[in-house]
N, C-alpha and C positions, 0 to 999 in steps of 0.2 A: 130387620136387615142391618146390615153391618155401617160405619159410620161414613161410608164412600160414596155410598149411593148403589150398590151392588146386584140392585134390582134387574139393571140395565146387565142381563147376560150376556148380550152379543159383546159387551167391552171389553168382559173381564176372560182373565187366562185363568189356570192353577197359580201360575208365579207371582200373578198380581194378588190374588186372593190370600195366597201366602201370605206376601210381604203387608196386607191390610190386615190379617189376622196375628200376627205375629206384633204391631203397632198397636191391634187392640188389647193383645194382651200384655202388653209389657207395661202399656198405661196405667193398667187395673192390679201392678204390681205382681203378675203372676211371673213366680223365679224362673220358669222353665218355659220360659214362651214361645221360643223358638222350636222345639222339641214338641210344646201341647200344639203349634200351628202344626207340623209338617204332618203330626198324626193324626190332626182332624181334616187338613185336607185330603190327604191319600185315604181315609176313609169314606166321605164326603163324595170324590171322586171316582175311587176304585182305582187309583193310582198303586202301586207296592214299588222299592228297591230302584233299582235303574229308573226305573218309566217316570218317579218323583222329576228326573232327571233331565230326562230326552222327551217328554210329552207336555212341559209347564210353558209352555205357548196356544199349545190347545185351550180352543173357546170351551165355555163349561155352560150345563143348564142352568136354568133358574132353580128346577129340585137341587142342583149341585151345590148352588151358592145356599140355597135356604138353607140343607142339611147343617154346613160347616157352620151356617149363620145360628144355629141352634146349637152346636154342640160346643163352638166355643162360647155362648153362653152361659150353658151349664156350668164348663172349666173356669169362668170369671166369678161363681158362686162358691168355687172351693172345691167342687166337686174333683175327685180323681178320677186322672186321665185314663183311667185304665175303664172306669165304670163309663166317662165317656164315652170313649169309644166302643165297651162293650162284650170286647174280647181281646184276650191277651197272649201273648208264646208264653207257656214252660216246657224247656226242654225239647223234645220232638214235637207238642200240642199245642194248639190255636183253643184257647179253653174260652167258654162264654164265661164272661166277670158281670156281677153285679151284689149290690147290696146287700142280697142275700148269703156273702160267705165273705170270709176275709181274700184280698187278690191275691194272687200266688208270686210268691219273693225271689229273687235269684239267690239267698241266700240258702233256701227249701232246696232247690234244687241241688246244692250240694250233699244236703241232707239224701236226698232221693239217689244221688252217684252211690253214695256209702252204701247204701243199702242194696242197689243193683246189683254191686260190687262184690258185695259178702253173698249175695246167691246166686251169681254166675262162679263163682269160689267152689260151689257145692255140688257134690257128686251126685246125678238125680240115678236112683237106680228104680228098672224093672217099669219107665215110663210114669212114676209117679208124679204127682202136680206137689211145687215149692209152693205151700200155704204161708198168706201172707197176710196180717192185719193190721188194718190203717184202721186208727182211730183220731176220731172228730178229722172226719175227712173234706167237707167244706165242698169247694167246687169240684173238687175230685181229682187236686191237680197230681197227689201224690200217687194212690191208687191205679188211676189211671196210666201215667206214666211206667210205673212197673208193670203192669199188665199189657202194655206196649211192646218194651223192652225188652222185658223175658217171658217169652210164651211160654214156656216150661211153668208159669205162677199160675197160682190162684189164689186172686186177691178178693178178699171178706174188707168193706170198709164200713164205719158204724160213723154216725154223728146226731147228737141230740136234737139236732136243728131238722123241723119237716120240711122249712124252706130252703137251705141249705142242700138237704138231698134232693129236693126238684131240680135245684143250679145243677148238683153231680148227673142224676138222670140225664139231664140234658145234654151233657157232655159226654158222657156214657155212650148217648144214642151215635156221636159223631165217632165212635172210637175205630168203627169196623169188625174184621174177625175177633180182635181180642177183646169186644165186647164180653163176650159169653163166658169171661174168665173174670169177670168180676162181679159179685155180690152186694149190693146197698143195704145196708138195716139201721131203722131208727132207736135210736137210745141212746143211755148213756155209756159209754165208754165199751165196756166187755160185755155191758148188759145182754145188749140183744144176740149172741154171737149165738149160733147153737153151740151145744155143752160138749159136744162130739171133736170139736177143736181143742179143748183143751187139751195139755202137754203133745198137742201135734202141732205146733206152727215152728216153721223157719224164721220167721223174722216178725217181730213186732214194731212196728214205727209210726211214729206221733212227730204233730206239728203243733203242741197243745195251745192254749191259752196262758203266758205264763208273765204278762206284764201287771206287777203290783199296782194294785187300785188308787197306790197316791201317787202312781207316775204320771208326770206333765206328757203327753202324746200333744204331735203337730194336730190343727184344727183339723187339717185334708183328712189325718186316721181319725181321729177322735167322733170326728162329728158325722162319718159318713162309712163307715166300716164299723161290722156288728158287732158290739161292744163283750157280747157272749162269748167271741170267739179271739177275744184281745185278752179280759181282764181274770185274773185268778186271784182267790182270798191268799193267805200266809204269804206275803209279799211278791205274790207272784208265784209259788213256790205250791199248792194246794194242787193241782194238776198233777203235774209231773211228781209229787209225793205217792200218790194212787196208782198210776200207772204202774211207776217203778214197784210198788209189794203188789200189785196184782197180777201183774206181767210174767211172772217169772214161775208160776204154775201154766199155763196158757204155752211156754214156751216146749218143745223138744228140747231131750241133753243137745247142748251147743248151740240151740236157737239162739238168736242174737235180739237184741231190745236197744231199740234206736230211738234219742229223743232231741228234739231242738230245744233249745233255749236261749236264755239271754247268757252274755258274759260272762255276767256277775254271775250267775247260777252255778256255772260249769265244776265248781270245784266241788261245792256241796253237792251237788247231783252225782257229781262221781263216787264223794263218799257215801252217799245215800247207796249208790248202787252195790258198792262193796261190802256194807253195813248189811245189806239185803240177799247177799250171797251170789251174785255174780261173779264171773273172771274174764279178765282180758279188758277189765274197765280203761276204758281209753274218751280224751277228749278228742273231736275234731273239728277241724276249723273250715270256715265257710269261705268262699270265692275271695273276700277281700283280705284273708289271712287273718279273721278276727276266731275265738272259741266260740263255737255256733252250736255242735250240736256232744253228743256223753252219749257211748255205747257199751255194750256188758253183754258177756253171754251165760245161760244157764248151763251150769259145768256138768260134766259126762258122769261125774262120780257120785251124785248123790245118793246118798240111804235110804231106803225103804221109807215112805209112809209112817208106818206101823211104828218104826223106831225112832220117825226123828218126834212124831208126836208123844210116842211113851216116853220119849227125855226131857222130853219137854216138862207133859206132867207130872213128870219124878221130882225137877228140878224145884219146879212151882210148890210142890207139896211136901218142902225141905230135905227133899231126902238127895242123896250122893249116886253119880254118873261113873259107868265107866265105860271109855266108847275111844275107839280108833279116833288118832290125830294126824296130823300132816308129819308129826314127828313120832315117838313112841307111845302106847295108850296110855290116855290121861283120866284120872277123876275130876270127874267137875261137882261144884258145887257155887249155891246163887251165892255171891262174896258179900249182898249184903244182909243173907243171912247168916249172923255169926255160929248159929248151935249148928246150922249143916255144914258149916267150912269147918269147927270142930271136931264135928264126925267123922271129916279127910283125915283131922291129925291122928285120932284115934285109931282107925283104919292102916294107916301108914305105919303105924308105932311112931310119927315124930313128933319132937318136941315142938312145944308150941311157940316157944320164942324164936321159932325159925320158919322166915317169910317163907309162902309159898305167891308162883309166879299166877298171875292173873291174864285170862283170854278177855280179849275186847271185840266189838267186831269193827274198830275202825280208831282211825285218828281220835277224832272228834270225843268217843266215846271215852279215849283214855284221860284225854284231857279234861273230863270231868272226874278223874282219880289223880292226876299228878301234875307236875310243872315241868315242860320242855321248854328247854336252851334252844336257841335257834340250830343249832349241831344234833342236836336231841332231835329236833324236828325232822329236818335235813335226813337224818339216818331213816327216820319211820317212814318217811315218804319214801324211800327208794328201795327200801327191804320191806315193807310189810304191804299183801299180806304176807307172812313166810317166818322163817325158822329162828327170828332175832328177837329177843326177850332184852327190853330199854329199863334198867334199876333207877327209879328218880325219885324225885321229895314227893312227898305224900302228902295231898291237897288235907285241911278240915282234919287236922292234926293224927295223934298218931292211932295207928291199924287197931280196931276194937279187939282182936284177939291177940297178933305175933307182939304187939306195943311198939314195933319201930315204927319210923319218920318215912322207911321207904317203900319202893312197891317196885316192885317186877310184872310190867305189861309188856302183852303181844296181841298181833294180830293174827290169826291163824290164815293159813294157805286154804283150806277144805271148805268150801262155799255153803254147804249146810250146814256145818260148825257155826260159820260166820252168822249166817241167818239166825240157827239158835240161840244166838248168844242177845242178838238184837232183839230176840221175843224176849230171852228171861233175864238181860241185864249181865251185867259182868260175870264171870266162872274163875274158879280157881283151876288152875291149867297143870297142876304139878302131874309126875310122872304116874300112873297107876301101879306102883310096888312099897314091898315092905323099906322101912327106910334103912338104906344104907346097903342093900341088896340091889342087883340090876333086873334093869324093868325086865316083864317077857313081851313079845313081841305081837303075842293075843291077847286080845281086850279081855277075852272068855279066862284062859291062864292068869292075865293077870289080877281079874278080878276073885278068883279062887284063892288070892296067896294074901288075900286082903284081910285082917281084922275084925270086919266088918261086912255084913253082904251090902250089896248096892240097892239101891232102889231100883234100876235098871240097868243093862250092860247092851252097848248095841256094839252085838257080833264083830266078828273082823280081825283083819291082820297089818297092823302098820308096815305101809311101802318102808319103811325106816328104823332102823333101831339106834339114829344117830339124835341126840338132844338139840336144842333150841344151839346157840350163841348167846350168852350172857354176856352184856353190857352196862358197867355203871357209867352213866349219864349226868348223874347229882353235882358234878364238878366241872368247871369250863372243859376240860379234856376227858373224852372216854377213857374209861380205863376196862380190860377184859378181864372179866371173871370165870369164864370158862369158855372153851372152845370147841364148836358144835359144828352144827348144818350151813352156815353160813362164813364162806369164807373171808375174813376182814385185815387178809393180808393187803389189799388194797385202801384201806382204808387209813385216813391220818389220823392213826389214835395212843 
């Protein structure tokens, strides 16, 4: 019993029990004691909202007082108020919380708007169900809540945890009609999903595990929320690495792939996602205006199977590409192999002391080729991916074949380019024609008028016959080398 004498129920009200609960715990140094009393009395009680208010004169049982006398407690051990009490709101749901899953965040819940958002956005035709996959779903608050919200869904949610999906079950059971529109399966991640989803879901969304294992966490997470469902290897970053390259076969063209994370993460998550062939990569921020969660959708345009895997291993097996670009068709070839970016020159008729421009599939990737100026930067981040080719110093001295200092990098627009390029490492991106001739406008023509046959040619017709923008970048001020796809009359150069 509490430190009042509290035994004696005919004495005691709500209000009085409060105000001893609220003393007990401000003693035992709990921050939020005021907040942990009102919520273990209104539990304790069957109090809610108004009645806190208008009923705290009312005498209370002896079960009344014992309960609170128990539950504050607990919250004097560390325990979170959420596991106290038992159960918690997300959103529209009163979900059961306990041990067995991480509690559900108001920051999640923003998480969950974005993604309502993006499939109320969507034209359902001929009464079909918006598929939708929650992974490491926990108490089920995500899931759940879309399966609420928009009955048009059907939500598949996975989590490795068997006790974690019993919390979800649980919650499940209280759902009502749009029960029956959601799926539980144990495993990890995509594991268990049937195969028959793949390249058919709307949206992908995760709340993963993404705090690096030498982060300092408050004693209340640390010591009492499931560590499984907290911590990720590569600084937190192992998670959300997998999902993101697994996600995006799984997806339909334009499914969208939504993920929380920390902060720190948001930047590199985004260029992971671009790196990996998404578009429309966007950060978004959570309730308190902080970067919470990184979104990407798998783009409408991709190429066959058949051919992005045969360029691929064309590429691998040294031999030269030639394949529709975001600008006119390009020869690729892996740039760090020198004999097959020789084969381009060959092919080309050009001489070899003349750079050709190199595709990346992201910031990050160029910057292990060259050195950006903060202006340099600046530009990449707001034109790429897309049609602007940055000329800069050449990291680890000069190019094993052309022998200059510099280098011409881009990021391509075309999201399965992009992907390629992150399986087989950088490509030489020059035009696919003879040199000094103008390109043709098919991959198939152009690679006919080549030197050289290809190792592979994937089919097609460039939306464009208009070149990159060249920019030297090597000097505090751009200076324009040629003028293309992008227009940089607004630009201060």
């Amino acid at each position: 019993m509490t430190d009042m004498g509290l035994e004696d129920s005919e004495a005691i009200t709500a209000r009085q029990l409060f105000q001893e609960l609220v003393h007990k715990l401000r003693k035992q140094k709990i921050k939020d004691a005021e907040i942990s009393a009102r919520w273990i009395v209104e539990e304790a009680v069957g109090l809610s909202g108004v009645d806190f208010f208008t009923k705290q004169d009312e005498k209370l049982t002896v079960r009344m007082v014992a309960a609170a006398d128990s539950m504050s407690e607990r919250r004097i051990k560390g325990e979170p108020l959420q596991y106290v009490i038992g159960h918690w709101g997300f959103r529209e749901l009163d979900l059961a919380v306990d041990q067995r899953a991480l509690i559900p965040r108001p920051e999640t819940e923003s998480l969950v708007e974005q993604g309502i958002q993006y499939l109320n956005s969507l034209t359902i035709s001929n009464g079909k169900a918006l598929k939708v996959v929650e992974l490491g779903t926990g108490s089920g608050a995500i899931a759940l809540s879309i399966a609420k919200e928009v009955p048009e869904s059907m939500v598949h949610a996975t989590d490795v945890s068997g006790e974690a999906l019993s919390l979800a079950r649980s919650n499940l059971a209280g759902l009502g009609r749009a029960a029956s529109s959601v799926s539980l399966y144990q495993g990890s991640w995509f594991d268990p999903l049937p195969d028959a989803l793949r390249g058919d879901l709307e949206l992908v969304i995760s709340n993963p595990p993404y705090v690096s294992e030498s982060d300092e966490l408050p004693a209340v997470v640390k010591d009492w929320e499931p560590g499984l469902a907290l911590f990720a290897a590569a600084n937190g970053f192992a998670h959300l690495l997998h999902i993101a390259v697994e996600a995006r076969s799984w997806l339909k063209p334009n499914g969208m792939l939504l993920l929380e994370c920390a902060e720190a993460q948001c930047s590199k998550l985004k260029s992971l996602l671009i790196s990996r062939g998404y578009e429309k990569v966007t950060i978004g921020l959570d309730l308190a205006g902080r970067k919470r969660m990184v979104s990407g959708c798998r783009p409408a345009n991709d190429i066959p199977d058949e051919d992005f895997f045969g360029a691929v291993g064309a590429l691998k097996s040294g031999k030269f590409v030639v394949t529709i670009t975001d600008t006119v068709p390009g020869i690729l070839a892996k740039y760090s192999d020198s004999d097959a970016v020789i084969s381009t020159y060959v092919a080309k008729g050009r001489p070899l002391d003349q750079p050709m421009p190199i595709l990346v599939s992201c910031i990050e990737q160029a910057l292990q080729l060259v050195e950006f100026s903060e202006e340099a930067a600046a530009l990449a981040e707001e034109h790429w991916p897309g049609p602007l080719t940055l000329v800069a110093n050449r990291l680890h001295g000069p190019d094993p074949v052309h022998k200059g200092n510099t280098l011409g990098v881009r990021v391509p627009d075309l999201g399965w380019l992009r992907l390629l390029i992150d399986e087989v490492g950088p490509v030489t991106g020059s035009s696919a024609n003879v040199h000094e001739l103008l390109p043709e406008n098919s991959s198939g023509k152009a690679a006919a008028s080549l030197h050289l046959t290809p190792g592979y040619i994937v089919s097609g017709n460039s939306e464009t016959d208009v070149a990159s923008t060249v920019l030297d970048v090597t000097e505090s001020e751009p200076r324009v080398l040629r003028l293309g796809a992008v227009d940089i009359s607004d630009q201060k150069i």
